[in-house]
N, C-alpha and C positions, 0 to 999 in steps of 0.2 A: 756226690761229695758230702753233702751238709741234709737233712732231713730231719725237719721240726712240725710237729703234730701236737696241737692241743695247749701250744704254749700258755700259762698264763705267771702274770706276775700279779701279786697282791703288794698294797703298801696300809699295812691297817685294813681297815675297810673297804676301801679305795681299789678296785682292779683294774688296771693300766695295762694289763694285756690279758685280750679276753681270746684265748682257743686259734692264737692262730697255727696256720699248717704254712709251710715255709719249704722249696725242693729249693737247693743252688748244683747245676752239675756239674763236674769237673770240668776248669777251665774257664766257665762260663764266670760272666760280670753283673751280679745285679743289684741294683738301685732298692735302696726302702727311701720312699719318701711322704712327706706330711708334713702337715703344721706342727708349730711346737705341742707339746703337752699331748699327740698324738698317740705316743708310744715306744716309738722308736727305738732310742737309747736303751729302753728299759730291754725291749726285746733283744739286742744286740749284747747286753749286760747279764741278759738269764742265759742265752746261747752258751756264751762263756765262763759260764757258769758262775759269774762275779754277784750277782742277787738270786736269791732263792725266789722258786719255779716250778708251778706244775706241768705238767706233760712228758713226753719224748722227743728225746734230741740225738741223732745218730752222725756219726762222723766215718765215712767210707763204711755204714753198714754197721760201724761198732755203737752201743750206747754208751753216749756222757754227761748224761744228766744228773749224776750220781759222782760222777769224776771230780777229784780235787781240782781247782782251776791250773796249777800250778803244772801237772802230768799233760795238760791239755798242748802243750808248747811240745814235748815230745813227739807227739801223733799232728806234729803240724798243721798245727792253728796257733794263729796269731793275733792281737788285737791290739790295735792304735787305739786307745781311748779316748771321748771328747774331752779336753782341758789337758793333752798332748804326756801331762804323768810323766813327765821326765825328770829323774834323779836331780835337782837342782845344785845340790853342792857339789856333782861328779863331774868332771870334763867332760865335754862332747866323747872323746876317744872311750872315756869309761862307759860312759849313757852305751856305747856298741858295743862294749867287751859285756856289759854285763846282759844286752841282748843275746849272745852266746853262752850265756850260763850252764845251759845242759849239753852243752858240747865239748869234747876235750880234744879234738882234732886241729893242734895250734898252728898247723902250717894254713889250714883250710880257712880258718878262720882268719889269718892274718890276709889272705886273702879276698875273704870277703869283706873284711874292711877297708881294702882296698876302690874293690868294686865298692861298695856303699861311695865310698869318697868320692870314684868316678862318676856316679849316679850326683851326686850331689858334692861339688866343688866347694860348694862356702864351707861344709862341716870339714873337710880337709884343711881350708884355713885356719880355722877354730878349733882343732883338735886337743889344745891345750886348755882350751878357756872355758870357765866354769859354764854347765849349763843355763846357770837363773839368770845368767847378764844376759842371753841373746834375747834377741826378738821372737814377737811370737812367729813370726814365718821362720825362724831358724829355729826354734824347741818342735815344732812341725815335723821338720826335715829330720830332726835328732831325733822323735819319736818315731817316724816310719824306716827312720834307715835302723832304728835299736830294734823294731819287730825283722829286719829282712834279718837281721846277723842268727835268728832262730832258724833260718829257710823255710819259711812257712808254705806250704801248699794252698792252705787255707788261708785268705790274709780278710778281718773283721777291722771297715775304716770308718770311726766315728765323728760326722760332724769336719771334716780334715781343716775345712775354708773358715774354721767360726771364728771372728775376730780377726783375720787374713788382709792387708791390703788387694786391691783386685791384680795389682801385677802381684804380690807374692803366692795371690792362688791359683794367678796360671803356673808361675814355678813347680807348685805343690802336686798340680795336677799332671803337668807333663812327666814327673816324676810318676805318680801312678799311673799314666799310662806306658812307659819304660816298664814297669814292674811287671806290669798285668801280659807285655808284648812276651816274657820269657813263660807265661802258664800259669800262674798262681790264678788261682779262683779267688774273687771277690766277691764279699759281699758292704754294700757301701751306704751310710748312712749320713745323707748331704740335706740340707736347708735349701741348696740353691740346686732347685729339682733341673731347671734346664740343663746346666752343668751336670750333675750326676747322669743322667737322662743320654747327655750329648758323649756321656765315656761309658757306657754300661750296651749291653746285651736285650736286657728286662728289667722292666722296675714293675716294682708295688707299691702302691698305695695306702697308705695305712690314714687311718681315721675312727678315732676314739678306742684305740685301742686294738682295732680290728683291722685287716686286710681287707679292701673292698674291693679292690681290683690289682690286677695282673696281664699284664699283656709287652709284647714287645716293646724296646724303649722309643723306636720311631711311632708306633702307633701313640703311645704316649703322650709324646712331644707335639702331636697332630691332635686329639682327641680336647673337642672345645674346654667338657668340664673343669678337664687337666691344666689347660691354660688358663682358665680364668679364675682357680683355685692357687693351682701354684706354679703356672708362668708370669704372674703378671699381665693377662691381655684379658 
């Protein structure tokens, strides 16, 4: 599904991602985790083309490194960014119609706002009420449920828990994992590596910029350095 080789981001001088190679295959769930300032973000942010990026970044085999970020919603990729980027003076109901932007199929779509709503109850409450009053566990919800209304194959989730009460980032999470149970490929960019780790497939590792390792998310979760870096033990 997703194939990146050689990625790197520059900021000035500064290079924040140095050469990584990146496979996600269709269907599968994987984890980037690391301490902050690791890289992360950025690597998820060049993917989608949102920061300028060296390397190769293929989508089902096509190259889109090159690609406006905007055509990238077309070919089914989608991105929740960290700080949720939800239209603040638009309704909930809007924040999802304008996640359908590229689609003109209104019966399909009012349907999937449906389902969005089933997937998550409270934005069906608040479908009137301005984005910027909710909480941040409900602009959360309005930014993952504004990327499902694009149907994305590919779904890019940054950071989802940052700032999250711990009951609203089980919310958040049991929502992705509903998501992920219909097929959509993830790839997920979480602080709270056990969490990420405990919903994903495979994670990696990322440290100064770099991929250090790769391996199964159980292996992971078991592997001492891994916990004493970023489990907590």
């Amino acid at each position: 599904m997703l194939e990146v080789r050689g990625l790197e981001v520059h900021y000035g001088g500064i290079c924040a991602v140095r050469g990584v190679d990146l496979d996600v295959a269709a269907g599968e769930k994987v984890a980037l985790i690391g301490a902050n300032g690791a890289g992360k973000t950025s690597t998820l942010k060049a993917i989608a083309r949102m920061l300028p990026a060296r390397g190769s970044v293929k989508l089902e085999g096509e190259a889109i490194e090159h690609a406006p970020p905007h055509t990238l919603v077309r070919k089914g990729f989608a991105l929740v960014p960290e700080g949720r980027g939800v239209f603040a003076r638009l309704s909930v109901l809007e924040n999802l119609e304008m996640g359908a932007y590229v689609r003109d199929d209104k019966a399909a779509i009012e349907a999937d706002i449906e389902r969005v709503f089933g997937l998550l109850p409270r934005l069906k409450e608040r479908a009137g009420q301005t984005a910027g009053t909710l909480s941040g566990g409900e602009q959360q919800m309005v930014a993952i449920g504004r990327a499902l209304m694009s149907r994305p194959r590919l779904l890019l989730l940054d950071e989802p828990s940052m700032g999250l009460s711990p009951i609203m980032v089980d919310t958040v999470f049991d929502v992705i994992r509903q998501v992920v149970q219909d097929g959509v490929t993830l790839l997920l960019v979480e602080q709270n590596a056990r969490l990420a780790l405990s919903l994903c497939d495979r994670g990696c590792v990322m440290d100064g910029g770099e991929i250090t390792l790769t391996a199964p998310a159980t292996e992971l979760l078991d592997n001492p350095a891994v916990r004493a870096a970023y489990l907590g033990e």
